[in-house]
N, C-alpha and C positions, 0 to 999 in steps of 0.2 A: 430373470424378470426384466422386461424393459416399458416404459412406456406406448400404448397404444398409439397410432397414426392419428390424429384426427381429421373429421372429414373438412372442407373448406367453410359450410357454414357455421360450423364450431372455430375455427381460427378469426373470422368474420366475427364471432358473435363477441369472440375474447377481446377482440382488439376496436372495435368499432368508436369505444371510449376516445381513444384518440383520434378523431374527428373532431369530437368536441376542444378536447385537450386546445389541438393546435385551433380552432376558432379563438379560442381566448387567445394561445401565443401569436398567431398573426394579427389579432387586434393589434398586441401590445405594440409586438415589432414592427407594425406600419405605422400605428400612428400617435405614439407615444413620445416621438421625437414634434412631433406636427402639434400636439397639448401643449407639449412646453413653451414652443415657441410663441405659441396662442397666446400662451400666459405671462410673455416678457422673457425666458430665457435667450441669451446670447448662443450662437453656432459656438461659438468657443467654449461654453457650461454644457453644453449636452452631455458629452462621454464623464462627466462628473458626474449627472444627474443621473445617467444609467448604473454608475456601480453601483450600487447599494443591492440592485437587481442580482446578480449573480452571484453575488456576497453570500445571500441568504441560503441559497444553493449550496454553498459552499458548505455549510452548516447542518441544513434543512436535511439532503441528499441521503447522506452517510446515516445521519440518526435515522429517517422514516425505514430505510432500508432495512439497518439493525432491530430495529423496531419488531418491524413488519416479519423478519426470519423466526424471531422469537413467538410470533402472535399466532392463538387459534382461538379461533370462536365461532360464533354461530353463523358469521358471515365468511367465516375462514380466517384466513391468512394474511392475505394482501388487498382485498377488497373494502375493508371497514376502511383503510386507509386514501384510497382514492377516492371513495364516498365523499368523507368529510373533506375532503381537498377540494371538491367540486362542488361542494356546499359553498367552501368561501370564496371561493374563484367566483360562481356567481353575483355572490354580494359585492364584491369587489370591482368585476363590472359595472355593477349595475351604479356603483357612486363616483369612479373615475374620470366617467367625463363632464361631470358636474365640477369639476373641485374649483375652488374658488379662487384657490391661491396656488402660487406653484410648486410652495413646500407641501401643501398638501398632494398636489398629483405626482411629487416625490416618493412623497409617504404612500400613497397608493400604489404607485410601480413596484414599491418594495413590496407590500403587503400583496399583491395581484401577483408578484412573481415566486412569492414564498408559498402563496396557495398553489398553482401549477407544479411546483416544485414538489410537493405531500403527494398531488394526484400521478405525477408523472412517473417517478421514481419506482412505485410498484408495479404499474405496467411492465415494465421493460424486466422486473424478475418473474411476472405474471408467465412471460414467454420461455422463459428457462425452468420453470416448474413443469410446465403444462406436454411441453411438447420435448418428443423424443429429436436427438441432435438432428437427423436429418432432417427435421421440417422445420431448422429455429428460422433459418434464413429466407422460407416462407413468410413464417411467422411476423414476424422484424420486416419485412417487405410488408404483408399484409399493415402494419403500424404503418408504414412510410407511405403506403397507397392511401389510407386513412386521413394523415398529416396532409400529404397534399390536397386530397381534398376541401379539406377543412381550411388548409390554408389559402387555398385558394377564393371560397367564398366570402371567409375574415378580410383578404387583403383589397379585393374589390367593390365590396360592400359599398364603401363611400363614393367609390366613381358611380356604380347601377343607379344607387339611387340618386344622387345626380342625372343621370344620360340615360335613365331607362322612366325615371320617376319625375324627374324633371323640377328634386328639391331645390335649392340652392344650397349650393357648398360654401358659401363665404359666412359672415356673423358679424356682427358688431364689434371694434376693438375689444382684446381680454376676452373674449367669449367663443367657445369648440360649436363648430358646425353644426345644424342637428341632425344633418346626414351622419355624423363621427358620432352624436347621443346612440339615433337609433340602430347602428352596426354592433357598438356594444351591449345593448339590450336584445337584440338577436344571440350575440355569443352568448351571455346569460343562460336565455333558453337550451342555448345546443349542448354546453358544456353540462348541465343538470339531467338532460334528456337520454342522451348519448352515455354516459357513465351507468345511472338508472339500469339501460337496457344492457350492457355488458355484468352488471350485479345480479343482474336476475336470470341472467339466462349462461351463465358461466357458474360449473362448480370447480372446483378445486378438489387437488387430493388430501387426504390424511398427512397427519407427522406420521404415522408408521408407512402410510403408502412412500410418503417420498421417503424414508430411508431405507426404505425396499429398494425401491428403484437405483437409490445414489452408490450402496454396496452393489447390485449387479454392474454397475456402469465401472464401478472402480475394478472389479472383478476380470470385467473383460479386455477392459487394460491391464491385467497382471499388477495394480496397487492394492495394496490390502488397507491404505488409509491415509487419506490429507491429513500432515499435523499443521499446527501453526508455530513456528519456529520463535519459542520464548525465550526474548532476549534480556537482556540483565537492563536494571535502570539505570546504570553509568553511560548504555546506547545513548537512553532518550537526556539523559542528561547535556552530555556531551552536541548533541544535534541540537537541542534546545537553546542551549547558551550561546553555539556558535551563529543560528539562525537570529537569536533578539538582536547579536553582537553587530552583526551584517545590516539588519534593518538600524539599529542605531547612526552605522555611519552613514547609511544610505540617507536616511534624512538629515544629520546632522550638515551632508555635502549638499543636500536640495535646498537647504537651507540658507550657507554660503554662495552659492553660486545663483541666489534669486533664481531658483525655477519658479514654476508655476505652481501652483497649490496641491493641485491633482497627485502632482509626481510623490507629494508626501506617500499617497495612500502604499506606493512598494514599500517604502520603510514600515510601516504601519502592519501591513500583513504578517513582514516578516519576525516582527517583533509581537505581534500575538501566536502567532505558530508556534515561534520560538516558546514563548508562555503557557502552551498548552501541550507543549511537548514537558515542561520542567515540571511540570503538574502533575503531571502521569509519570514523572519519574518518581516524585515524589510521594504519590500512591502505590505505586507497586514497591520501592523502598519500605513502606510501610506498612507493605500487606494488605494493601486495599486494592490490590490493582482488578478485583473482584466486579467489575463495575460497568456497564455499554462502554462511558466514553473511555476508559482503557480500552477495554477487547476493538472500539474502533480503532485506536490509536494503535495495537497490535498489530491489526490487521491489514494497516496502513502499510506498515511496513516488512509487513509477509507477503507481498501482493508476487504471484506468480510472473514469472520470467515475460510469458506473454503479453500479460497484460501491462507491464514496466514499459515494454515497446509499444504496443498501442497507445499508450500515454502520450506520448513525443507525436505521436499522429492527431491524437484529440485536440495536440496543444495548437498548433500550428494551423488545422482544420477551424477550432471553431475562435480564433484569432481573427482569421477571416470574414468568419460570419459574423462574429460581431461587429466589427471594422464595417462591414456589411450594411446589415441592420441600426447602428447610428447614424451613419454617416449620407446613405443613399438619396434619403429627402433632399439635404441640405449640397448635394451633392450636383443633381439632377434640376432642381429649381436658380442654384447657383451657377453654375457651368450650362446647362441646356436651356435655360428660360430665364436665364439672366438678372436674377433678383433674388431680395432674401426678405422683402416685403410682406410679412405673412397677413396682410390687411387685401393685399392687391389680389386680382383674380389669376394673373400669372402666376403666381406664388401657390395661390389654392389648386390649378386647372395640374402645374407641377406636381403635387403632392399628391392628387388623386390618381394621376398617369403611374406614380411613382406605388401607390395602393394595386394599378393593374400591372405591373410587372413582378411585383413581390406576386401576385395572384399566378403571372404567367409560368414564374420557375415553382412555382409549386405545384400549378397542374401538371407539370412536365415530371415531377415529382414521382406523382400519383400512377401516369402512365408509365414511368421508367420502373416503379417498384413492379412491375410484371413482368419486364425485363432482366431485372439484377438474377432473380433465382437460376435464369440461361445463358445468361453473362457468366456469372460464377460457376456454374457446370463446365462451362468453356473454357475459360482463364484462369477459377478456381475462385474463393474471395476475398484473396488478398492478392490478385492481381485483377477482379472486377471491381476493386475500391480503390488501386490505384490509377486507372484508365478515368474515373468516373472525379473523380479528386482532380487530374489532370485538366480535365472537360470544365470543373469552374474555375481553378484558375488564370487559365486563359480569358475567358469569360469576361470575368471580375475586370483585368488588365486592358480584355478591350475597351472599357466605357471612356477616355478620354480621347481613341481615336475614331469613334459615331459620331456626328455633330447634329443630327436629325433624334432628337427625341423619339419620333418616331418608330423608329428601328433599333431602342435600346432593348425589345424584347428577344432580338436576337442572343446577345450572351447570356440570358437567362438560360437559354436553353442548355446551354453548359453547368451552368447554377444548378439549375433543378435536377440533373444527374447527379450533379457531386451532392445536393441535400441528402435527396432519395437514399445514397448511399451512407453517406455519416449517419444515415437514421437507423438503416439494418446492416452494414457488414462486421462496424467493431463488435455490436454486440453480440453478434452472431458469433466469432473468432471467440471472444471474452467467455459467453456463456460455456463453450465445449472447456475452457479452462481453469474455470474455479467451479468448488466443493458445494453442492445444491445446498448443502445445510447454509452456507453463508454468501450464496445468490443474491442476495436483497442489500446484505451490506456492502459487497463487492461493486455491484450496479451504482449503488449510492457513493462510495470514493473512488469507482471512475470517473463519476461526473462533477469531480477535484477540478480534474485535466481537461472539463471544460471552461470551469469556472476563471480558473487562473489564469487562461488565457485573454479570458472575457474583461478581468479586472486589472490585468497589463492594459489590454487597448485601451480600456475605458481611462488610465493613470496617465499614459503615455502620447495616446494616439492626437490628442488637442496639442500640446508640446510640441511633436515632432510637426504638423501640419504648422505650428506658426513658424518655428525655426527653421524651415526647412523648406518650403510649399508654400509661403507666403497666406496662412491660411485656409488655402483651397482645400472644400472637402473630397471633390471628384479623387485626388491623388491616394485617400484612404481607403478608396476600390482599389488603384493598384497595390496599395503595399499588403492589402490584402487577397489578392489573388498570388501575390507573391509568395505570403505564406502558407497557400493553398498547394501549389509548387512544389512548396517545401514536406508537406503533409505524404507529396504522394510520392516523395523519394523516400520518404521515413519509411512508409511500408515495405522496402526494402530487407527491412530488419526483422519483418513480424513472421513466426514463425507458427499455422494454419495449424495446430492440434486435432481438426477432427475425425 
């Protein structure tokens, strides 16, 4: 028994949600950095003011996931849960660029990126349910042709209506553009709209269909069953204590040696991990290990050969991107247009130009997800995601030898390959690798080894740019392309299961 093909407007109709998805994430990521400043933040507070964003993820990801493998009802599976994800992503918009203070558009970033986080997470096992292996990377393309779309109109928004509209982009000091109001009351609309029509026109299979289908697929590989490898609580004990042990000195040395604040946050992680690991030891010692956050915390550390290697690629890949999407505004208005006067029109005319380049490597996106499925027939896809990995890190590292703003949509075009591809090929490699039964939780602690990456830059990346770069944000494109570099030699190691 194997899964049926689906035709193309069924993949379309499955995936379409992510249109909207990425309309809300290109909001955030174009112009969430461009709020703060609105509001009084220093270039040196940014990548503070972003963690909290990925954090949630961190959190969110794993649980919606586990959630979501356990759930059936009348809406199924995975669908109730991106529903309500794109219930509050809209409200969330809709109050963001209003906020008054900047703790609050703090508190919104987090709350805005913890909704995406509910809606997104299902999707991506949506496609490992649905569809038999040879169409995931279809599938996963079709999301990434979706994503650039979406991001593309999210990221331009505030220039069109500008240059096409003829609003004004600037505002009175302390005050968001109403060009930047009325883009996110557009994503509003798109992200409620666009999920809506993937709920109602996508079914789902059965718990018995998909465990029909999971034993034929184990079948034809010669396994007769994925276990999960139950390990004794002296592991998690062990891991636990050594993990707090490490974050302890890590901040007790940031501490001494007057770093910057931010740097606390590695101490900080590593001593709640460390805490949530002694926890679950401490439950399963006790015979409760009976529980989600156990089985996630299991499952953690069961994670297939495969996927352990892909990790080292997510880390390094979305290091970049983040490094990326902080830093670009402040990066491009400071180095290319010469100011950080968020009052001045040069400052504004930069941050909109900087809205149409995030717009242009996501169109490139959208077009290259047509490409990757005959890319990877060709090179295979874990050598079409490292060619494509290669193409933005180059990219990235050209930005401080352009001097024409102009022309900075050139290394986008390397960008928007390597997106395109971090959007369908790990998952694509991932989902032939782990157990359909635990698709949903799997999806949700790979996107660990997005997160971690995201809350290094955002700890680190202010720090190293003052001691090191005299501040300049342009330099956090290179060291970000750098670890793009590094992404696509790691796929070296990843070994294509399907």
């Amino acid at each position: 028994m194997q899964k049926p093909r689906l035709s193309l407007i069924q993949i379309w109709n499955m995936s379409i949600g992510f249109l909207g998805i990425q309309v809300a994430f290109g909001l955030q990521n174009a112009n969430a950095s461009r709020i703060f400043q609105t509001l009084g933040a220093d270039i040196n507070e940014l990548a503070i003011l972003w963690v909290a964003a990925p954090l949630t993820g961190l959190l969110v990801q794993p649980v919606i996931g586990h959630l979501s493998d356990k759930t059936w009802g009348r809406l199924g599976r995975r669908r109730p849960y991106f529903l309500l994800g794109a219930i509050l992503v809209t409200c969330s918009l809709l109050i963001m660029p209003s906020s008054p203070a900047l703790w609050f558009a703090a508190s919104m970033l987090w709350i805005l990126d913890a909704s995406i986080n509910i809606t997104m997470e299902p999707f991506r096992a949506f496609v490992g349910d649905l569809l038999p292996d040879e169409q995931r990377m279809s599938g996963f393309a079709a999301q990434s042709f979706f994503i650039g779309v979406g991001a593309v109109g999210a990221s331009a928004l505030p220039w069109m209506l500008t240059h096409w509209f003829g609003m004004d982009n600037t505002a009175a000091p302390g005050m968001v553009p109403l060009t930047v109001h009325i883009a996110f009351y557009v994503g509003a609309a798109a992200i409620l709209l666009t999920v809506l029509w993937t709920v109602l026109t996508t079914r789902e299979y059965s718990p018995d269909q998909m465990a029909a289908f999971e034993a034929a697929r184990l079948a034809r590989r010669g396994v007769d069953a994925v276990t999960r490898i139950d390990r004794p609580a002296g592991t998690f004990q062990r891991w636990g204590l050594l993990s707090a042990l490490i974050g302890l000195a890590v901040t007790l040395a940031v501490g001494a040696a007057g770093l910057e604040k931010e740097v606390y946050i590695l101490g900080a992680g590593l001593i709640a991990f460390g805490a949530a690991l002694l926890v679950h030891a401490g439950l399963k010692a006790a015979g409760k290990g009976d529980n989600g956050f156990s089985e996630v915390m299991e499952d953690l550390f069961a994670m297939p050969p495969v996927m352990r290697r892909l990790a080292l690629v997510q880390f390094f890949s979305w290091f970049a991107l983040f490094a990326m999407w902080i830093y670009t505004t402040s990066a491009v208005t400071g180095f290319h247009y010469q100011t950080s006067d968020t009052g001045s029109q040069a400052y504004n005319d930069g941050a909109d130009w900087v809205g149409l380049l995030f717009a242009v490597y996501n169109g490139v996106a959208a077009i290259a997800a047509f490409l990757l499925p005959a890319i990877a027939r060709l090179l295979g896809r874990r050598g079409a995601h490292m060619v494509c990995l290669g193409l933005g890190g180059a990219g990235l590292i050209s930005f401080p030898l352009i001097s024409d703003p102009s022309l900075l949509w050139l290394p986008m075009i390397g960008v928007g390959f390597a997106w395109s591809s971090i959007l369908s090929a790990p998952y694509s490699i991932l989902s032939a690798a782990v157990p359909a039964a635990k698709m949903g939780v799997y999806m949700g602690i790979f996107n660990i080894f997005i997160v971690v990456p995201q809350v290094l830059a955002a700890s680190i990346l202010g720090a190293v740019l003052r001691a090191g770069f005299g501040g300049e944000a342009i330099w956090a494109l290179v060291l970000g392309g750098g670890a793009m570099i590094l992404a696509a030699l790691s796929m070296l190691a990843v070994r294509d299961e399907s």
